[in-house]
N, C-alpha and C positions, 0 to 999 in steps of 0.2 A: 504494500500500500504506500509506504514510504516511498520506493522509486518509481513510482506514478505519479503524487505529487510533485516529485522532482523535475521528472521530466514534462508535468504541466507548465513548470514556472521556468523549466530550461524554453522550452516551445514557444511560451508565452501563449499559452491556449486561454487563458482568461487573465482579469484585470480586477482585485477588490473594488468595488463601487460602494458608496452610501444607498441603503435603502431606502428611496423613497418614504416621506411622510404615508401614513397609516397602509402603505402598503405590507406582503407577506412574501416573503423569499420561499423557492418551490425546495423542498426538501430534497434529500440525496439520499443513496444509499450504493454501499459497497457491492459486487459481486463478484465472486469467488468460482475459478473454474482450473483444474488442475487440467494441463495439457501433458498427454502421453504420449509415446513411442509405440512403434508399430508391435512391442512388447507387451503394450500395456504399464510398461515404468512413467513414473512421475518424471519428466522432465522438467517442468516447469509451473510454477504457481501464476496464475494471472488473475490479474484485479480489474473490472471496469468501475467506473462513478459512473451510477444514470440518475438522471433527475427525475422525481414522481411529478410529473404533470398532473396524474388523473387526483392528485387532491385538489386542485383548483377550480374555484367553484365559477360556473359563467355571468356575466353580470359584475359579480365582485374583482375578480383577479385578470379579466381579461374583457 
């Protein structure tokens, strides 16, 4: 997880911003997928950030 953010802020894939007055920031969440060999062996642990979109509500957040 740690060199994922790394390589967000190497990248520059996003920018801290201030939140908007009474607005609500979309939540995040980790996901975890272990990539194998044509073995079956753990070769590598990989991590994405996706944003929950579907808690935002129509009207309010958008």
């Amino acid at each position: 997880m740690l060199e994922e953010l790394l390589q967000f802020k190497i990248q520059k894939v996003w920018i801290l911003v201030d939140l908007p007055y009474e607005k609500r920031a979309i939540g995040t969440k980790w996901v975890y997928r272990n990539r194998k060999d044509e073995r079956g062996i753990v070769v590598r642990n990989k991590a994405r950030l996706v944003a929950q979109g579907h808690t935002q509500e129509e009207g309010i957040d958008y």
